[in-house]
Structures are given as structure tokens and as C-alpha cells.
KEKE-3310 file (N, C-alpha, C; in steps of 0.2 Angstrom, whole numbers, plus 5000, padded with zeros to 4 digits):
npx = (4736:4722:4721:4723:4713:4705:4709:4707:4691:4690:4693:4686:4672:4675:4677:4663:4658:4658:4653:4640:4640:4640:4628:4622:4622:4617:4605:4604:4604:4595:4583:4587:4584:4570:4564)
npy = (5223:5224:5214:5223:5231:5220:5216:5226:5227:5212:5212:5222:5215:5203:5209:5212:5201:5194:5202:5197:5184:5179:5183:5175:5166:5165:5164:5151:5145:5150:5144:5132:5130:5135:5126)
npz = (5662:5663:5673:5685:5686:5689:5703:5714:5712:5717:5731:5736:5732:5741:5755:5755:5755:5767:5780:5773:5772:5787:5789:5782:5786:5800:5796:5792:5802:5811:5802:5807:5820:5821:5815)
capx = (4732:4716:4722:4722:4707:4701:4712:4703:4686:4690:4694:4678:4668:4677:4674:4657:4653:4661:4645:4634:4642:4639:4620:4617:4625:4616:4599:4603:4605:4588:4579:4587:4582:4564:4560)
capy = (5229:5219:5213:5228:5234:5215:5213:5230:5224:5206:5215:5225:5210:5200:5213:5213:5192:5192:5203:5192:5176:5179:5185:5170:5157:5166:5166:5145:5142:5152:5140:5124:5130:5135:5117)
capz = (5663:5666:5681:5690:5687:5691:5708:5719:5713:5722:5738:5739:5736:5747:5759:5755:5757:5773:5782:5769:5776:5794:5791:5777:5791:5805:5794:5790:5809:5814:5802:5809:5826:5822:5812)
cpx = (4725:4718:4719:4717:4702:4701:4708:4696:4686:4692:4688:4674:4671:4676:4667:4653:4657:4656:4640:4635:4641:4632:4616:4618:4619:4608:4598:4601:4598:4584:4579:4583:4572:4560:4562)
cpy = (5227:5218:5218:5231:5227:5214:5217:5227:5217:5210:5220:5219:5203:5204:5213:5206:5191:5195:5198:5185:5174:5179:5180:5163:5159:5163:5156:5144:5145:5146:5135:5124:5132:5129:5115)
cpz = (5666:5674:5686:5690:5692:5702:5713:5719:5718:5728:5738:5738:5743:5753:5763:5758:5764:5778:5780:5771:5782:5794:5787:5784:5798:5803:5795:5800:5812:5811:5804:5818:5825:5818:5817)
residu = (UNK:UNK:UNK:UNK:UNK:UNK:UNK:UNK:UNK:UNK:UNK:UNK:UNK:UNK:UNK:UNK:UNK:UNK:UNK:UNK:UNK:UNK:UNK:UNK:UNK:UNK:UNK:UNK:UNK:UNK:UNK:UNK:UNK:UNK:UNK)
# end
């Protein structure tokens, strides 16, 4: 029963760190380029 409540939550944040993973990697790459 857990599961199922647990399994939807994991696909909304995966959802979620996938925008957040583009804009954290976009953000590392800005610093390496402005040092």
C-alpha cells in the first residue's frame, strides 16, 4: 500500500530534477567559463 502512494511521488520529482538538472549544469558551466 505504501508503495503506491510512494511510486507517483517519484515521477513528479523526477519530473521535477530534470528542469533542475539542466539549469544546475547550465549554472556550473557559466562559472567555469566566467573564472
Amino acid at each position: 500500500m505504501g508503495d503506491l502512494k510512494v511510486h507517483p511521488a517519484l515521477k513528479l520529482i523526477q519530473q521535477e530534477d530534470f528542469p533542475v538538472c539542466k539549469i544546475m549544469g547550465s549554472r556550473v558551466s557559466e562559472q567555469r567559463r566566467s573564472k
